[in-house]
C-alpha positions, 0 to 999 in steps of 0.5 A: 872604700876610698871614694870621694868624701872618705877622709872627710872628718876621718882625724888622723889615719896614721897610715901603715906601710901595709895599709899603703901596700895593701891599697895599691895592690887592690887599686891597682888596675894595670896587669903589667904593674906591681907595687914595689918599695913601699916605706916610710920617707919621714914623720908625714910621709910613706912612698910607695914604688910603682913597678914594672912586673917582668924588671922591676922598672920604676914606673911612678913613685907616690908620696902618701900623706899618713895624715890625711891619705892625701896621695901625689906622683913624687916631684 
């Protein structure tokens, strides 16, 4: 799983746009959120769209680092 240590040493993940999706919506604790939007924003980077699931309102954007599967909320 994702637990403290996982990338350790991992080399490069090569992250999907699925595999991000497919993280997310497994994480995902909040009945009322969704994943949205998950594409690839350049070389380094996928961005993924948290949303509301009764309007598809933007709650939070994260940028994933495909490299290392560092992940930030987006500035």
């Amino acid at each position: 799983g994702y637990g403290p240590g996982y990338y350790r040493n991992q080399g490069d993940l090569k992250l999907t746009t699925d595999q991000v999706k497919n993280y997310l919506e497994q994480t995902m604790r909040n009945p009322n959120l969704k994943v949205g939007d998950v594409k690839e924003k350049d070389a380094d980077t996928i961005v993924a769209d948290i949303v509301t699931k009764d309007k598809d309102a933007l709650v939070q954007r994260l940028d994933f680092n495909r490299h290392n599967g560092f992940v930030q909320p987006e500035q």
